[in-house]
Backbone as CSV, one residue per row, in Angstrom:
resi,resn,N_x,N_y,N_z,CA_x,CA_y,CA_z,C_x,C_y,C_z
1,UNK,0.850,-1.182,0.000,0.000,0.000,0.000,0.889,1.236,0.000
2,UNK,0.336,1.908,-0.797,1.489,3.338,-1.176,0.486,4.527,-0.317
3,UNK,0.975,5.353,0.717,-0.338,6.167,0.838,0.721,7.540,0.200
4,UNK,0.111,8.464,0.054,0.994,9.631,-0.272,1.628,10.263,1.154
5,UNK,3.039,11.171,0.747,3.369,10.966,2.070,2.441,12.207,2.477
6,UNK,2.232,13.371,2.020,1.688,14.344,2.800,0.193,14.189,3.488
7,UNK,-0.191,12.950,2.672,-1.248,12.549,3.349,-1.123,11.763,4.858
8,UNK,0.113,11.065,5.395,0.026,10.567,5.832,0.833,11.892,7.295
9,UNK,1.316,12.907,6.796,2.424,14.235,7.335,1.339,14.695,7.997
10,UNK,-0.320,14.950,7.278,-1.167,15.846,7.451,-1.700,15.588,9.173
11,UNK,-1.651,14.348,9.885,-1.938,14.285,10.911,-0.776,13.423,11.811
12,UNK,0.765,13.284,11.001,1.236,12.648,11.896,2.682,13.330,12.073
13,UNK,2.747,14.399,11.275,4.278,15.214,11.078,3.770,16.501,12.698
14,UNK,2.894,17.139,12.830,3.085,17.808,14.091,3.305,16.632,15.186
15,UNK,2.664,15.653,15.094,2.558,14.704,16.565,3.954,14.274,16.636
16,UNK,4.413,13.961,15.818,6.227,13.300,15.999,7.100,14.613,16.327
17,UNK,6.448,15.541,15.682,7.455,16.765,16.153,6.883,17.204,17.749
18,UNK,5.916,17.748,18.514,5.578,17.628,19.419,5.747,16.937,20.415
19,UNK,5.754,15.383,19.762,5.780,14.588,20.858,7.372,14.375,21.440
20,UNK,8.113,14.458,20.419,9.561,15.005,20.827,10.113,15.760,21.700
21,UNK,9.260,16.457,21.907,9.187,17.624,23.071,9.021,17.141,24.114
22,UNK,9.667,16.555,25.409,8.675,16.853,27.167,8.505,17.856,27.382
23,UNK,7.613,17.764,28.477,7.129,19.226,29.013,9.028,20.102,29.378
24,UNK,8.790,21.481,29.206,10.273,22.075,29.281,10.533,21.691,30.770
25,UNK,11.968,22.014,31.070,12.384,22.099,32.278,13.031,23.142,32.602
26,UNK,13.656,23.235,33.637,14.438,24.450,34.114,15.301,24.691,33.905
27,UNK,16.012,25.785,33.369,17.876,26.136,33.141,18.847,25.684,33.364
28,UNK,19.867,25.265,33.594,21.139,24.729,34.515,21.184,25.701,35.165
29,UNK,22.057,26.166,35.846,22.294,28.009,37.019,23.405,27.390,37.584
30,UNK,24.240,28.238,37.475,25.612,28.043,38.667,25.032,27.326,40.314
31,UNK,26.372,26.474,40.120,25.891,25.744,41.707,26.257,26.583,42.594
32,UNK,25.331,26.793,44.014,26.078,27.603,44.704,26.582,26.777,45.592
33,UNK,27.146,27.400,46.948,27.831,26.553,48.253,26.685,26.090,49.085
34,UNK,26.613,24.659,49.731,25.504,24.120,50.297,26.266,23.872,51.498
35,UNK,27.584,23.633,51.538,28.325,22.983,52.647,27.825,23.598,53.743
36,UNK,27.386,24.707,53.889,26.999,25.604,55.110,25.293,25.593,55.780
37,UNK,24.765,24.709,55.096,24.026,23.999,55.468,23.207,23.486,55.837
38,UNK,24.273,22.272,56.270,24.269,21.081,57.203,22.646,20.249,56.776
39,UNK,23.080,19.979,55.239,22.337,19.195,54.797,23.002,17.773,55.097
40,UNK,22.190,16.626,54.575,22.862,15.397,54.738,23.588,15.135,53.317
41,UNK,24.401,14.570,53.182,24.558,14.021,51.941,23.486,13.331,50.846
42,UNK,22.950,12.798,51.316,21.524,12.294,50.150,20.981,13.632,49.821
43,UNK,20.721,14.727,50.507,20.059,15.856,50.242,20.801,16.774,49.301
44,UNK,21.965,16.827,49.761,22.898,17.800,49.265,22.783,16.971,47.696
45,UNK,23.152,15.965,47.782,23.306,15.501,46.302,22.171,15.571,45.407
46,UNK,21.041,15.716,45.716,19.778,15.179,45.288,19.487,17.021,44.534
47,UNK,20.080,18.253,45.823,19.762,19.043,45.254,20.796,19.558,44.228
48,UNK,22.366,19.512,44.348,23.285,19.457,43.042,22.436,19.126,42.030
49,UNK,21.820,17.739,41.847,21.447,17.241,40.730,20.060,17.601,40.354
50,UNK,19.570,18.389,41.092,18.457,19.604,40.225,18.796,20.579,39.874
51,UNK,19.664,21.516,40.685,20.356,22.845,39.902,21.077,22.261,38.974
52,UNK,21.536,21.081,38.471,22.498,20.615,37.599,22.176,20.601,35.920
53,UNK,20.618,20.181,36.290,19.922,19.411,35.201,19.625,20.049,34.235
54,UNK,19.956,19.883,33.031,19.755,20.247,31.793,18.788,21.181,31.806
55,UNK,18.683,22.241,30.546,17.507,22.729,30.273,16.576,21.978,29.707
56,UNK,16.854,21.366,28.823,15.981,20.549,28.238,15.831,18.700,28.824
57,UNK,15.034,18.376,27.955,14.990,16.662,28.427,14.822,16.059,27.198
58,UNK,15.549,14.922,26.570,15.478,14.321,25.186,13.990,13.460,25.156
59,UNK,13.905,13.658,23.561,12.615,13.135,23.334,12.011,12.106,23.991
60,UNK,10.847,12.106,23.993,10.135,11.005,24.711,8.945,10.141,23.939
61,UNK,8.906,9.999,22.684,7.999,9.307,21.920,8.353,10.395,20.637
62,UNK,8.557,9.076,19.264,8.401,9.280,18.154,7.645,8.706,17.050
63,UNK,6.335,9.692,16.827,5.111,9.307,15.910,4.032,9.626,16.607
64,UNK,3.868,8.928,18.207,2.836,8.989,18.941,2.690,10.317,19.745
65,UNK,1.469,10.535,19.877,1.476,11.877,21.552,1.064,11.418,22.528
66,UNK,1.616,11.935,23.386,2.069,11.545,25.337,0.981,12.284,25.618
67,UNK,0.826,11.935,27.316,-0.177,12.229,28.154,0.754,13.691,28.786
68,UNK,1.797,13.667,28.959,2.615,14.536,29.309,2.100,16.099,28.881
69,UNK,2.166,16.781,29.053,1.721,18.053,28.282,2.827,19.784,28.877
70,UNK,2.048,20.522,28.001,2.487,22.091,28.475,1.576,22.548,29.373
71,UNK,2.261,23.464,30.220,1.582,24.566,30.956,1.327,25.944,31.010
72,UNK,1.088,26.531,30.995,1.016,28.025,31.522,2.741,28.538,31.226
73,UNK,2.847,29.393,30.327,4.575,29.895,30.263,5.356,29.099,29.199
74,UNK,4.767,27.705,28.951,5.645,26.751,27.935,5.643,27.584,26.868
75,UNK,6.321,27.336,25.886,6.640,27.258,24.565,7.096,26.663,23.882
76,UNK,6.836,25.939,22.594,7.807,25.118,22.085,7.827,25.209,20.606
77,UNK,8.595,24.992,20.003,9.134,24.695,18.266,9.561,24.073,18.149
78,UNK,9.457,23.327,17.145,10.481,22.124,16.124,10.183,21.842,14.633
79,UNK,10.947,21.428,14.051,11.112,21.420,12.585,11.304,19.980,12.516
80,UNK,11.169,19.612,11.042,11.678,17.991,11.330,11.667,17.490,9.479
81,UNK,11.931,16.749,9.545,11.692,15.904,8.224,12.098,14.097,7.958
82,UNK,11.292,14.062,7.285,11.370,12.525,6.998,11.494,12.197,4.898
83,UNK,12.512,11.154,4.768,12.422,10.715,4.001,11.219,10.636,2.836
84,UNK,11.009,10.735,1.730,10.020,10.078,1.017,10.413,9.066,0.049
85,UNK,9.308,8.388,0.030,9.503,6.842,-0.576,9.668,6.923,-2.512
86,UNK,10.530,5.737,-2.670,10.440,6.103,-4.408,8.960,6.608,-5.026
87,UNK,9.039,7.461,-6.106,8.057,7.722,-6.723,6.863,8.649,-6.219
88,UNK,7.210,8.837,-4.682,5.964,9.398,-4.036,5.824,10.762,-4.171
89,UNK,7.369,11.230,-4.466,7.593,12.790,-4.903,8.636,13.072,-5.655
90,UNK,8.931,13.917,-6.064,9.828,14.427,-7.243,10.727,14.682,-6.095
91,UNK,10.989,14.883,-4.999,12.324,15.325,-3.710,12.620,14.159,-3.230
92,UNK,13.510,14.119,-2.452,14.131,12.941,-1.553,13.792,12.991,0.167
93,UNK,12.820,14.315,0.282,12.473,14.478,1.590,11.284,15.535,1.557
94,UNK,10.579,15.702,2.618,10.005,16.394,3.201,9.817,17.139,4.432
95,UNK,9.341,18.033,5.007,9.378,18.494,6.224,8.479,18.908,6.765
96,UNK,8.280,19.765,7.794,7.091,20.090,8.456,7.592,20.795,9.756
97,UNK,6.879,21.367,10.094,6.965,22.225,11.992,5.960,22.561,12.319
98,UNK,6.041,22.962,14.176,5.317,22.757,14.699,5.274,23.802,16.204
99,UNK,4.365,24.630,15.787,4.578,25.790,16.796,3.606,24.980,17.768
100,UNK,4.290,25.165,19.756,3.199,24.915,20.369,3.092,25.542,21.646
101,UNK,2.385,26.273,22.603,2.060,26.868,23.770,1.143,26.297,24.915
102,UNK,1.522,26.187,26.300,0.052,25.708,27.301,-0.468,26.461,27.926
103,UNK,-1.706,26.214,28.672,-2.103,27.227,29.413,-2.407,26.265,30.441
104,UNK,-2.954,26.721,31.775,-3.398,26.074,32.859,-2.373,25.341,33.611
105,UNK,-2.756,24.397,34.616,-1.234,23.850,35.260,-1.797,21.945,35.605
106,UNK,-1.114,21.438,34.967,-1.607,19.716,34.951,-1.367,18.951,36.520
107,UNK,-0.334,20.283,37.319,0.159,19.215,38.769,-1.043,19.782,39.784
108,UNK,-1.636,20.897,39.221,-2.516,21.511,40.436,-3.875,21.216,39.895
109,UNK,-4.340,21.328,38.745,-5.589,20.946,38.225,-5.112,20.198,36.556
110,UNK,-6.025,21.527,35.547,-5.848,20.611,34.142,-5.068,21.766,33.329
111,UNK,-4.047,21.002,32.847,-3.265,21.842,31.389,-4.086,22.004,30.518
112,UNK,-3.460,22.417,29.328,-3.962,22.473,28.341,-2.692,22.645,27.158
113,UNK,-2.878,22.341,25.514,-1.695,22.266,24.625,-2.116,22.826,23.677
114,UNK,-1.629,23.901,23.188,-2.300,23.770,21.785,-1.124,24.045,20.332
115,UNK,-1.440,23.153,19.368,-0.293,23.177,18.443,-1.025,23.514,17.080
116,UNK,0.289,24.797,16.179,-0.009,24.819,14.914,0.950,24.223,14.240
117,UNK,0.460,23.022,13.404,1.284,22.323,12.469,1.282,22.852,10.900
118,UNK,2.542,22.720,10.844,2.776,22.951,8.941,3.077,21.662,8.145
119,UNK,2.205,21.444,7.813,2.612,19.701,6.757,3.981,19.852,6.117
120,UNK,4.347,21.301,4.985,4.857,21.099,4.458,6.021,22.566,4.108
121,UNK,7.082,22.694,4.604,7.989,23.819,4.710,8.654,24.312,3.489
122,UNK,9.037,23.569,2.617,9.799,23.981,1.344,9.024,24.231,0.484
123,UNK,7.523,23.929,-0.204,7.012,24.281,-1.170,5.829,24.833,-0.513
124,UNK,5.376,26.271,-1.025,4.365,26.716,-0.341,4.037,26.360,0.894
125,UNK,5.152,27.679,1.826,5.434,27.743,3.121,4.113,27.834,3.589
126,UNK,3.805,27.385,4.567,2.642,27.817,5.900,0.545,27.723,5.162
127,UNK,0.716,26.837,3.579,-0.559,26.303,3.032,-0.944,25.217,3.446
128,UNK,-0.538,24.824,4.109,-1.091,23.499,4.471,-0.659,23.451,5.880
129,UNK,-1.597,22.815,6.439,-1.403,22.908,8.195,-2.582,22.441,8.783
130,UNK,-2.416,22.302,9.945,-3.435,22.310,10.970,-3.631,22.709,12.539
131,UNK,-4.244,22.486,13.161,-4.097,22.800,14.789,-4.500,21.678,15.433
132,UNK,-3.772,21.151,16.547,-3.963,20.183,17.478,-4.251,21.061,18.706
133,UNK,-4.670,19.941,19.695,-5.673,20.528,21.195,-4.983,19.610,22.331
134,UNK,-4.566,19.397,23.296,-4.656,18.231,24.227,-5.379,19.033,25.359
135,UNK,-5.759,18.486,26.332,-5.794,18.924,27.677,-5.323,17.455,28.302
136,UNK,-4.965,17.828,29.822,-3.983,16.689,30.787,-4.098,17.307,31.866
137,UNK,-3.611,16.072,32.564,-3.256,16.238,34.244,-2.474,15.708,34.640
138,UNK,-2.134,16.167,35.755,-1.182,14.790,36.663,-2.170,14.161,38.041
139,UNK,-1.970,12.885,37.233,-2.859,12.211,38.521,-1.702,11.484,39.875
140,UNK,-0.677,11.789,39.129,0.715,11.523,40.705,1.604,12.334,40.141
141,UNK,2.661,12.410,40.974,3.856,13.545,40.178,4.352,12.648,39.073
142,UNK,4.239,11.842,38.905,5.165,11.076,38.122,3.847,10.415,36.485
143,UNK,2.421,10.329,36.742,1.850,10.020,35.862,0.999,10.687,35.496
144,UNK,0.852,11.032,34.265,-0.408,12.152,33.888,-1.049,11.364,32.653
145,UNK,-2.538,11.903,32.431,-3.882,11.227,31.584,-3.891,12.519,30.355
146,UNK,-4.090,12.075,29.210,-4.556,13.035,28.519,-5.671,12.723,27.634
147,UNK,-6.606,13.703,27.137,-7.504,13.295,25.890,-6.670,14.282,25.053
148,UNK,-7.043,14.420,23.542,-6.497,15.064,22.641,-6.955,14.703,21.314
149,UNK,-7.317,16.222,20.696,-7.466,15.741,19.085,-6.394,16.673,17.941
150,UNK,-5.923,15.979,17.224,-5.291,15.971,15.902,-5.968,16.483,15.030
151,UNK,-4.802,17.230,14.192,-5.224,17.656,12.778,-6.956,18.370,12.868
152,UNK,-6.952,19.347,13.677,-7.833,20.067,13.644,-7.766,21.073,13.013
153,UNK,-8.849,21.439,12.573,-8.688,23.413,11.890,-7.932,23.240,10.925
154,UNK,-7.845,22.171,9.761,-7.086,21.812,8.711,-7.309,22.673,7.544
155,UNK,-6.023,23.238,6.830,-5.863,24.062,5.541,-4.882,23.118,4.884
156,UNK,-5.276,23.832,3.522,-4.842,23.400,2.668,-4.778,22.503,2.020
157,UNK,-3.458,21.469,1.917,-3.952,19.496,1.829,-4.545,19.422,3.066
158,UNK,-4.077,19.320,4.093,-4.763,18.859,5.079,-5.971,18.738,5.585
159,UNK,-6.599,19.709,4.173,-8.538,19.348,4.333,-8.722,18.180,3.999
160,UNK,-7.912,17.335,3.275,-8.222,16.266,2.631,-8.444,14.806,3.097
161,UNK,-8.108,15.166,5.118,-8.298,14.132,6.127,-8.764,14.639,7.435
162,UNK,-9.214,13.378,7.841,-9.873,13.454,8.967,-8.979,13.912,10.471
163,UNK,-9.722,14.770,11.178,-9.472,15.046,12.590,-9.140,12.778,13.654
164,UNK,-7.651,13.125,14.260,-7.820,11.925,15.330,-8.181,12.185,16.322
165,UNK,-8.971,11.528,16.914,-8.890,12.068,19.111,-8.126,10.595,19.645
166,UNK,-8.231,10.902,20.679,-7.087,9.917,21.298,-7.051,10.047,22.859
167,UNK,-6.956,9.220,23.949,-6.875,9.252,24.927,-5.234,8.771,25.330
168,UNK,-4.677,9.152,26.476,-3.454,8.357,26.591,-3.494,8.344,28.151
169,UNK,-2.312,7.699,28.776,-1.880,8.065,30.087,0.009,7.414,30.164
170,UNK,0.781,8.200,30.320,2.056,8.263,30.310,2.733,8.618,31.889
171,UNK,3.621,7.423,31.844,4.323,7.411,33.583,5.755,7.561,33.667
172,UNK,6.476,8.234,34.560,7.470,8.543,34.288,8.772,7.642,35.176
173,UNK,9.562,6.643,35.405,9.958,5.743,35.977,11.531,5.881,36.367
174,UNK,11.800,6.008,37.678,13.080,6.351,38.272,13.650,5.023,38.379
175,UNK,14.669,4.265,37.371,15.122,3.106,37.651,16.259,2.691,38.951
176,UNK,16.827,4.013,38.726,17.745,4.309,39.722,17.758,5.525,40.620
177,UNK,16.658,5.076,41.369,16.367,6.425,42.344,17.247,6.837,43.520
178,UNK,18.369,6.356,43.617,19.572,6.854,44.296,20.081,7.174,44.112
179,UNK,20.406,7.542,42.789,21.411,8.211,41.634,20.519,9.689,41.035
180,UNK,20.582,10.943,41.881,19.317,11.847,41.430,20.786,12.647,40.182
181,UNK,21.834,12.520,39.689,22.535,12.997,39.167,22.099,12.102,37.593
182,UNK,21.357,10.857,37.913,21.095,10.221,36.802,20.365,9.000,37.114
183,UNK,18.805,9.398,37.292,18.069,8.090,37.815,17.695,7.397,37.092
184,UNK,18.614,7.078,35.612,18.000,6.194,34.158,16.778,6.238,34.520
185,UNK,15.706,7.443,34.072,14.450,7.652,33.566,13.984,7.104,32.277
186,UNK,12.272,6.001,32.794,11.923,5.302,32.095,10.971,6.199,31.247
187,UNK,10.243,6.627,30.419,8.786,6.850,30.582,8.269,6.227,29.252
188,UNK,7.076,5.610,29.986,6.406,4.585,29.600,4.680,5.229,29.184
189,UNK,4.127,5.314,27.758,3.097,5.459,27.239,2.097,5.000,26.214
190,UNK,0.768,5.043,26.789,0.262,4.004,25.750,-1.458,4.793,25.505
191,UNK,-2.024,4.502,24.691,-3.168,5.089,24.555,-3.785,4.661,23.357
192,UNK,-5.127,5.106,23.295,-6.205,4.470,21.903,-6.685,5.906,21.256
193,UNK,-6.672,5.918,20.116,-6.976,6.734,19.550,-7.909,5.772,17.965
194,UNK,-8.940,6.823,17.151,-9.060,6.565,15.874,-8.406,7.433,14.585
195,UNK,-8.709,7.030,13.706,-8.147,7.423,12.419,-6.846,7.216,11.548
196,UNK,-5.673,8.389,12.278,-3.912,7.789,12.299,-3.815,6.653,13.131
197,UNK,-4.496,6.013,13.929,-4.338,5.586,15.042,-3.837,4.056,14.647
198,UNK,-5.488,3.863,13.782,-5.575,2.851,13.253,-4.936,2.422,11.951
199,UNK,-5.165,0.939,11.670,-4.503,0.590,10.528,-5.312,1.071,9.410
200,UNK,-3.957,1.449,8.152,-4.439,1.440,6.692,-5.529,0.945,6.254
201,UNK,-6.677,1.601,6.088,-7.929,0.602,5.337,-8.785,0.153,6.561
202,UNK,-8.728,1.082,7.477,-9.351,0.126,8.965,-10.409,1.472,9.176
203,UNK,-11.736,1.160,9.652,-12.658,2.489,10.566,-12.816,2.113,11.796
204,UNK,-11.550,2.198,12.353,-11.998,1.917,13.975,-11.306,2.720,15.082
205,UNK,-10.512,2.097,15.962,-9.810,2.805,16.662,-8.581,1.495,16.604
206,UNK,-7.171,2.299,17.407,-6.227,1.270,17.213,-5.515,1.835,19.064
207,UNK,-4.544,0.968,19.003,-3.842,0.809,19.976,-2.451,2.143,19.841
208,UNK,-1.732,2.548,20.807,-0.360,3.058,20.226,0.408,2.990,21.842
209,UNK,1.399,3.461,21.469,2.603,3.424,22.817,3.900,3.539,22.680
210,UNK,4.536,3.952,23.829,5.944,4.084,23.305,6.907,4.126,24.785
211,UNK,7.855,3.535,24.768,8.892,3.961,26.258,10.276,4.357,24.905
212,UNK,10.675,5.332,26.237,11.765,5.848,26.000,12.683,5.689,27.195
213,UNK,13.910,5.473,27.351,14.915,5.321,28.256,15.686,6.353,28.030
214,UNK,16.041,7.090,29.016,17.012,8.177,29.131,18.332,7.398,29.745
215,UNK,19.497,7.285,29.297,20.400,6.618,29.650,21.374,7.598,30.720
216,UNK,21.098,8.834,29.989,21.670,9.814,31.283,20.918,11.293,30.902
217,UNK,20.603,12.253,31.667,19.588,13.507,31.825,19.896,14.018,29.895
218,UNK,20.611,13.494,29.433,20.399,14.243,27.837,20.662,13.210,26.868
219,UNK,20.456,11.916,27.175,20.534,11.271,25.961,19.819,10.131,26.084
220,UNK,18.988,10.031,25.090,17.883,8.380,25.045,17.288,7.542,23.873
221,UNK,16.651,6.727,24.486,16.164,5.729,23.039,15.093,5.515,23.226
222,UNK,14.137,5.294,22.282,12.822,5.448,21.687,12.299,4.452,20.998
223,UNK,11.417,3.792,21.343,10.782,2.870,20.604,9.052,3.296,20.678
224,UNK,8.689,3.378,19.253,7.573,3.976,19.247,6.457,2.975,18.252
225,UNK,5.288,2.469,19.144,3.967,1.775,17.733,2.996,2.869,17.434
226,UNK,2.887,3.248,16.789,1.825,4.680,16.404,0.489,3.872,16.167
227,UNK,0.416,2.771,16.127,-0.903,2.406,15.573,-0.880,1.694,13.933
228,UNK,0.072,2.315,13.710,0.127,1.603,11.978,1.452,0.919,11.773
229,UNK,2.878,1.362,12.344,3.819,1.122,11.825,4.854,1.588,13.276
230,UNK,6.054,0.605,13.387,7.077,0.794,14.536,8.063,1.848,14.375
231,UNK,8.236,2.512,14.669,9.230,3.623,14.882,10.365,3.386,16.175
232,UNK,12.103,3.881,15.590,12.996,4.022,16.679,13.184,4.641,16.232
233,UNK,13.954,5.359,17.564,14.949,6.435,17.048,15.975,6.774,18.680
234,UNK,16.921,8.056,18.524,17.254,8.302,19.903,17.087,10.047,19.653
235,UNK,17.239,10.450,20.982,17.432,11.941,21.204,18.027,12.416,22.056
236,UNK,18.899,13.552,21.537,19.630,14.173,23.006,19.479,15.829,22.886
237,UNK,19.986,15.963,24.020,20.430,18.021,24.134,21.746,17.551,24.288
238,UNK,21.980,18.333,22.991,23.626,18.571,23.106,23.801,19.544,23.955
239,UNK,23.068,20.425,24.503,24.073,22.007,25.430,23.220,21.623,26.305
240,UNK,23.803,21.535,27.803,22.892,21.191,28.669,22.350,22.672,29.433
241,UNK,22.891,23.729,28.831,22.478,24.967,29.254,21.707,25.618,28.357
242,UNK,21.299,25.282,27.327,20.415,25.124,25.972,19.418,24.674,25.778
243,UNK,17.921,25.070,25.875,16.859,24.126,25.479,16.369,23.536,24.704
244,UNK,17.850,22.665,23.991,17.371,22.546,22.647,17.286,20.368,22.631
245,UNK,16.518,20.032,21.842,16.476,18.636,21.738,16.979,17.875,20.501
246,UNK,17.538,16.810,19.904,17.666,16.267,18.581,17.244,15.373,18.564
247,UNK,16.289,14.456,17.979,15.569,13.194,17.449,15.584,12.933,16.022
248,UNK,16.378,11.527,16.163,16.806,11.304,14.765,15.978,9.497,14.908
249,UNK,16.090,9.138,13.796,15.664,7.945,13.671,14.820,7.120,12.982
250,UNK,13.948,6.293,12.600,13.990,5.310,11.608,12.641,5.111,11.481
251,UNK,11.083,5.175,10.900,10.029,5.076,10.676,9.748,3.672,9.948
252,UNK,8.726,3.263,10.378,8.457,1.851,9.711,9.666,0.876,9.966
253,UNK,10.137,0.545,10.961,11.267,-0.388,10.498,10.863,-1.774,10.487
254,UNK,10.003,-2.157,10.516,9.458,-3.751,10.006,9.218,-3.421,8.306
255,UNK,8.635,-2.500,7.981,8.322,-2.443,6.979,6.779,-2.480,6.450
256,UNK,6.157,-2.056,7.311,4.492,-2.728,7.537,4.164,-2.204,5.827
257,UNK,2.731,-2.950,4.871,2.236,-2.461,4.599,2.981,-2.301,3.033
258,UNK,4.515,-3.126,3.093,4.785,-3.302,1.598,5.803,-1.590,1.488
259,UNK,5.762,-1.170,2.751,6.712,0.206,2.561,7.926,0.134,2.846
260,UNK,8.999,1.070,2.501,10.440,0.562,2.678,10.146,1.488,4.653
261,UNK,11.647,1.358,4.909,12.052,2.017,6.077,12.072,3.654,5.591
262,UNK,12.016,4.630,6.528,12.106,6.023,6.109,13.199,6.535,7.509
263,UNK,14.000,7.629,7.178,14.572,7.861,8.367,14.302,9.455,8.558
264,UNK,13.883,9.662,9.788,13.301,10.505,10.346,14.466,11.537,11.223
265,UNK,14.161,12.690,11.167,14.643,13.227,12.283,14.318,15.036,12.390
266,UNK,14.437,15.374,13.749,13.333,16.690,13.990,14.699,17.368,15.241
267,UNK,14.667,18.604,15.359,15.456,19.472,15.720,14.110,20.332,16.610
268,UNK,13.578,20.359,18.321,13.243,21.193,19.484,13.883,22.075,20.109
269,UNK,13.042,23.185,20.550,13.321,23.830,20.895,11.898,24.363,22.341
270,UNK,12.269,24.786,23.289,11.177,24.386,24.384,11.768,25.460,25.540
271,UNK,10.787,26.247,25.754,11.467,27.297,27.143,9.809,27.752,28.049
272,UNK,10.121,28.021,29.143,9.276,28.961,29.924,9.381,30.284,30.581
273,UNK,8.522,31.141,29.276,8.572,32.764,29.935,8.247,33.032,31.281
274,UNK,8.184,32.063,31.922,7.386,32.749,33.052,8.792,32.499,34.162
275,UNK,9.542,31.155,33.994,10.421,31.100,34.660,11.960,32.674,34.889
């Protein structure tokens, strides 16, 4: 099955770029002196390794969207592009971005997300697009629920498909919670959605999910089922005083569906005015 790719960009090129994104985090900042005190050592270390921590946090799902969300002050951008398949276009690639902002607060009540996607960046900039919605919470510090719909408010090609909704809930997993300088963070997500969700040729709803392993606060791996086709990839922040993210990596790699492999990769960017 050949689908075209912008048909397939129109509801799934903001979500891979987005979902690349975690919610932002806080700056690095000069450490100051704690010795004075008279913290314990577990404390003292625990707080080093929050003033320590990156601005950013590497991707956390590629293809799918997380329960995770923005708040009040977020901001985020990313650009990205993926391969296209023989014959599907006269180029060897395509691209897309993805402006996005939150409002509300998910740890005290409900967030909210909202994203404008561009299907397509090099030929007739900013004609084709759409807007995505989530709202979320955190139902523990560590796990939050989201509903969310896709490819809303569609121009251009992107009239040419349907809006997804989707429910999720995404948990965030300290493997090594004695190590706050590097607690190999799991996070683990899964959710049902229809439309992208589901398979090629299907009217129903489908399954999706994804864990990502952070091997240390800026670099990780990704294994992603969108519902149609398996996705890996990894991501890091190269400047840990930089809020910036890189996700590179590999679409379809079984091959579902008679399609070759495509290799993917998207360039974030993520801060809070309010901080």
């Amino acid at each position: 099955m050949n689908i075209p790719f912008r048909k397939v960009m129109a509801g799934a090129a903001p979500a891979l770029l987005a979902a690349s994104l975690l919610a932002p985090v806080g700056s690095a900042v000069a450490q100051p002196s704690l010795d004075s005190l008279g913290l314990s050592g577990d404390a003292e270390r625990a707080i080093r390794a929050l003033i320590n921590r990156p601005a950013s946090t590497p991707g956390s799902a590629f293809g799918s969207p997380i329960a995770f969300g923005s708040n009040l002050g977020d901001v985020f951008f990313a650009v990205g592009g993926t391969e296209a398949l023989p014959g599907e276009s006269d180029k060897d690639y395509d691209g897309g971005a993805v402006l996005g902002f939150g409002l509300g607060n998910a740890s005290s009540a409900i967030g909210a997300e909202i994203t404008v996607g561009l299907i397509s960046i090099e030929d007739d900039f900013a004609e084709d697009g759409n807007i995505g919605f989530k709202v979320h919470t955190k139902v523990t510090d560590t796990t939050s629920v989201a509903v969310g719909v896709e490819n809303l408010g569609r121009f251009g090609q992107a009239e040419g498909t349907n809006s997804s909704h989707y429910v999720a809930l995404a948990t965030a997993w300290q493997l090594r919670p004695g190590v706050p300088e590097n607690p190999l963070t799991l996070i683990t997500n899964i959710g049902v959605g229809d439309n992208r969700f589901d398979d090629f040729g299907e009217d129903g709803t489908g399954a999706f999910g994804s864990a990502a392993l952070f091997f240390t606060p800026q670099v990780g791996a990704i294994v992603d089922w969108t519902g149609r086709q398996l996705n890996a990839g990894v991501s890091f922040v190269p400047f840990r005083s930089f809020p910036m993210n890189i996700t590179v990596g590999a679409a379809n790699v079984t091959e579902r569906n008679h399609e070759d492999v495509r290799f993917s990769g998207s360039v974030g960017f993520s801060f809070n005015f309010l901080n």
